[in-house]
N, C-alpha and C positions, 0 to 999 in steps of 0.2 A: 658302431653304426646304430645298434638297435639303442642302445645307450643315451645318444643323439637325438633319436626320434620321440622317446617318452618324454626327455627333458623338452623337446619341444612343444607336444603333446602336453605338460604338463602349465608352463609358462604360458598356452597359446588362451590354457581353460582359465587359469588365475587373470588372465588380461580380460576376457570376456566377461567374467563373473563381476570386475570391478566395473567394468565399462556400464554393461546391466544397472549394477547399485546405484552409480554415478545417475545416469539417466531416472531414475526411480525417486533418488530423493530429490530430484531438480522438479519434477514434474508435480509431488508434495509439497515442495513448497511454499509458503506463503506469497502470494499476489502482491507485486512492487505497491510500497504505497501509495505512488501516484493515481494507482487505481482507485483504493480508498477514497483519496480524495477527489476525483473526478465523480462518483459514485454519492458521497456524500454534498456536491454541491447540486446534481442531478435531483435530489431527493429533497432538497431542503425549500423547493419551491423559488419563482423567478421573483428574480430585484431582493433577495434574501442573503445573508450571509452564512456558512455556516460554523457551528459551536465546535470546537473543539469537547469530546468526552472529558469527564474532571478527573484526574488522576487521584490514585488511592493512594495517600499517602505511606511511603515506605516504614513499619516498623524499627525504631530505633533502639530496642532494648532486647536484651535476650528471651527464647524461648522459656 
């Protein structure tokens, strides 16, 4: 019985502990990009288009 109870005790804290992280790294997250872009057409002034950032192009050769 007591045997029972720590293993429950202990499963009950491992589930909590994960739940906790779960929630922690969701709320870190990075903001959907839809946001980005509602954000960036807000900003770019009215009857305007907005630019896409220019991408850095990825290195192709070894360090």
């Amino acid at each position: 019985m007591l045997l029972k109870t720590v293993m429950l005790l202990l499963c009950a804290a491992g589930i909590t502990f994960y739940v906790r992280f779960l929630v922690a790294l969701c709320k870190e997250s990075k903001p959907r990009s839809s946001g980005y872009w509602v954000r960036l057409r807000l900003g770019s002034g009215e009857g305007t288009l907005a630019e896409l950032p220019k991408r850095i192009r990825p290195v192709t050769r070894a360090a």
